[in-house]
C-alpha positions in Angstrom: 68.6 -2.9 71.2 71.5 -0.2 71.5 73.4 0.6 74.8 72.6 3.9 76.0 74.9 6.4 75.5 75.1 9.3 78.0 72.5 11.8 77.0 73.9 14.5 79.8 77.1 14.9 78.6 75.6 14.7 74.9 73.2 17.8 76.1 76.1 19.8 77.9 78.2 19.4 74.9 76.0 21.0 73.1 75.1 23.7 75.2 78.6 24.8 75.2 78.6 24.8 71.2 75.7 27.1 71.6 76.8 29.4 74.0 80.6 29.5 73.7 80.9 28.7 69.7 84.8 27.8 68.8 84.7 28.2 65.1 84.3 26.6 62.1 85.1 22.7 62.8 86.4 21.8 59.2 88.4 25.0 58.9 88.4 27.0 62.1 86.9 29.7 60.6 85.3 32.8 62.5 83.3 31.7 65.4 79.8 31.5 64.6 76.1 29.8 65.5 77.2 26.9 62.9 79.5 23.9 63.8 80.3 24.1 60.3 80.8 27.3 57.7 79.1 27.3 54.9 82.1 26.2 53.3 83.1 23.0 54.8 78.9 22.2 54.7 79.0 22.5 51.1 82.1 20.4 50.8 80.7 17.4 52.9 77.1 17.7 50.9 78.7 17.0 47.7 81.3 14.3 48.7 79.8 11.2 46.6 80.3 7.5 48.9 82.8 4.7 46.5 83.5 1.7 47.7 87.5 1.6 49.4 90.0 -1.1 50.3 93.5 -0.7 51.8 96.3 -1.9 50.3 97.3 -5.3 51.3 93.4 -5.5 52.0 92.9 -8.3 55.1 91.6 -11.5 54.0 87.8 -11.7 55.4 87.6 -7.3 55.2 83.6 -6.7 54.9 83.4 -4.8 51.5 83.8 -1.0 52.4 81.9 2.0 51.6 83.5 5.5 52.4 82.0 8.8 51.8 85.4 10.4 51.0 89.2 10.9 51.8 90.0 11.7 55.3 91.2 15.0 54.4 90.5 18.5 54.3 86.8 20.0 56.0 85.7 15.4 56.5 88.8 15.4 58.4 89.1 17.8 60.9 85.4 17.6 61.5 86.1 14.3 62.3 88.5 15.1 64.8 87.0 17.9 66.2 83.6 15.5 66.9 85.8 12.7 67.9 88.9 14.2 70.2 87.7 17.6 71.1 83.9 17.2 72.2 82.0 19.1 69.6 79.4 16.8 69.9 76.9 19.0 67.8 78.7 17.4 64.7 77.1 14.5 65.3 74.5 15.8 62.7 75.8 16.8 60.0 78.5 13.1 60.3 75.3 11.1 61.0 73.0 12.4 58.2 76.3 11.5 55.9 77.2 8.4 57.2 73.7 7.4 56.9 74.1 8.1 53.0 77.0 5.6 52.9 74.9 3.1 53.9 72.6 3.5 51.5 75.1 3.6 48.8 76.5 0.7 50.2 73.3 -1.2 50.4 71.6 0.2 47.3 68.7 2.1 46.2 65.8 -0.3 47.4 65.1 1.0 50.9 64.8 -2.2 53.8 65.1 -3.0 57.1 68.9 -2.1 58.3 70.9 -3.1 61.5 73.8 -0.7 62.3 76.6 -2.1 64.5 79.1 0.4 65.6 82.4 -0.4 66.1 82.3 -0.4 70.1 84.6 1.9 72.3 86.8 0.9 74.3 85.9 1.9 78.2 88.8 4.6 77.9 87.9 6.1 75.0 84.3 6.4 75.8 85.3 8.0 79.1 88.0 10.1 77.4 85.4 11.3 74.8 82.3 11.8 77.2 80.4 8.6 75.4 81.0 5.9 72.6 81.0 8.5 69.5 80.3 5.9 67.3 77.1 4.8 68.6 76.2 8.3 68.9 76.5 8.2 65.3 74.8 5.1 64.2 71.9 6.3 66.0 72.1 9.7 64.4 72.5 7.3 61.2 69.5 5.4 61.7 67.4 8.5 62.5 68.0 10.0 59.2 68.0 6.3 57.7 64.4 6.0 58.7 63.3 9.4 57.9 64.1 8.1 54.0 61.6 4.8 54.8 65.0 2.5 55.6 63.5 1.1 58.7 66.8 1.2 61.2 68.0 0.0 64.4 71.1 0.1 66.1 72.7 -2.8 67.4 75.8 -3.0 70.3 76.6 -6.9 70.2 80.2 -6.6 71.0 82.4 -5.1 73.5 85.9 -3.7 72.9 88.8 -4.8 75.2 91.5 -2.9 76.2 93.9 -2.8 73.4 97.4 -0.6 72.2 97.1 2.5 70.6 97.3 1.6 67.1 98.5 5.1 65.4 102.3 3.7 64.9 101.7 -0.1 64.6 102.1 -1.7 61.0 99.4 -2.9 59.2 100.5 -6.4 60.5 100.8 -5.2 64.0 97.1 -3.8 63.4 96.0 -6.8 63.2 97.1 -8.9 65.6 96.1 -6.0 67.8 92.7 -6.2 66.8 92.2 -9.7 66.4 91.0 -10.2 69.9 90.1 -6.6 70.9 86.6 -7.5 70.1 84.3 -9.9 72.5 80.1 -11.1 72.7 78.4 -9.2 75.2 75.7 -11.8 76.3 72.4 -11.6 75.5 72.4 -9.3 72.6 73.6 -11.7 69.8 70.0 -13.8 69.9 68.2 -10.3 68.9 70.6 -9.5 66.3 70.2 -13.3 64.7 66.6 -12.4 65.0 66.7 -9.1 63.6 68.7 -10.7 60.5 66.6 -13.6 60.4 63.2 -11.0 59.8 65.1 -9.7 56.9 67.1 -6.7 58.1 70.6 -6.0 56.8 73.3 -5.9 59.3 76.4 -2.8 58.2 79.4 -2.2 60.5 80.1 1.4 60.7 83.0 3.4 61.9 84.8 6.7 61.4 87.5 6.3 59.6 89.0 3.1 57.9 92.9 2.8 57.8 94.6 -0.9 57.4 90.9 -2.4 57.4 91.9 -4.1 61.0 89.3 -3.4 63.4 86.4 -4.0 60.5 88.0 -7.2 60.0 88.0 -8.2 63.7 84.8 -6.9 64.4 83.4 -9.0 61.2 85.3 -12.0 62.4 84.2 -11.9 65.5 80.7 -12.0 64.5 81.6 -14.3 62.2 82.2 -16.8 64.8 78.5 -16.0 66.7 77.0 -16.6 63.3 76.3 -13.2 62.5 76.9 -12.0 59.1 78.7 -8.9 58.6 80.1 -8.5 54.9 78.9 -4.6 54.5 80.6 -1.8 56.1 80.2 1.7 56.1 82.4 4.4 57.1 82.9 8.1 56.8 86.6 8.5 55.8 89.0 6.6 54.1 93.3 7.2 55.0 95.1 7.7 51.3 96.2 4.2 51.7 93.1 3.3 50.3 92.3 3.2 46.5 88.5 3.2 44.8 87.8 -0.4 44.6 87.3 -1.9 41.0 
């Protein structure tokens, strides 16, 4: 049901981790056969996923689980994965965000539908691949592994769109608000998937106005696709544990 991501560069990314190791991603620590120290690996094992919401939250925001605080070890893993190739880290950030989507969803296992938040063409061609899908599927891997039966779904395609780093939260979204478009065909499986009983959860990497979850929901919204669960692995100190 997923678009394919590309499994050559995903393989030579990791080769290079292997043979030419740059450190410690969470801390740049001494270079070693780890992408992450034992450190930084304890420090993501024992952050515990709460739900988040920005402050002003957007009316229509799926409600949001977050493992922790983009900070610290979370965030510069994050950014190493995401803007410096060290693709390997797709493991360790999978297996974890696959844990906020449990604790989003709660303890009962069942059938879950993952919908990354797409790439734009740029970024995936910047980045060597849509690192988002390659971490729902990581996600659903280690979903399935604890009996959640899970599949990644790619119904939407992102449009070309500003670099959001210095907009306002308003500016955010109205950026987003049409960033986000059907790809046809996919939608009918994705009803159907829902309509067997699956659970559909938007994931992302990190969650800052709540914009592009909002759009994305929205969006699906309007092809008569639920999406009122989102799951993501960071959360900008905007946000505050939801009561």
């Amino acid at each position: 049901m997923a678009t394919r991501s590309n499994p050559l560069a995903d393989t030579w990314s990791a080769l290079v981790d292997l043979v030419l190791p740059a450190g410690c991603a969470g801390c740049a620590g001494a270079a070693g056969r780890r992408v992450l120290c034992g450190d930084c690996a304890a420090a993501l094992a024992a952050a515990r996923p709460q739900r988040v919401r920005p402050r002003p939250e957007p009316l229509g925001m799926p409600r949001c689980v977050a493992l922790a605080a983009y900070a610290g070890a979370l965030r510069e893993a994050i950014l190493a994965y995401k803007e410096r190739g060290r693709h390997t880290l797709a493991g360790p950030l999978g297996d974890r965000l696959a844990d906020v989507v449990a604790a989003a969803l709660g303890a009962v296992p069942g059938p879950v539908l993952l919908v990354p938040v797409p790439a734009t063409a740029a970024s995936a061609r910047d980045r060597y691949g849509d690192h988002m899908l390659r971490l729902a599927r990581r996600a659903a891997g280690s979903l399935a592994r604890r009996g959640w039966p899970a599949d990644v779904a790619c119904p939407l395609r992102a449009r070309p769109r500003r670099d959001s780093a210095e907009l306002s939260s308003v500016d955010r979204l109205r950026s987003a608000a049409g960033a986000f478009m059907p790809v046809p065909g996919r939608l009918p499986a994705v009803r159907a998937a829902l309509a067997g009983g699956a659970r559909l959860v938007l994931v992302d990497d990190v969650v800052t106005t709540g914009a592009t979850l909002t759009a994305v929901a929205a969006r699906l919204r309007t092809a008569e696709v639920d999406a009122s669960v989102a799951a993501v692995l960071a959360a900008t100190q905007r946000h505050v544990p939801a009561r």
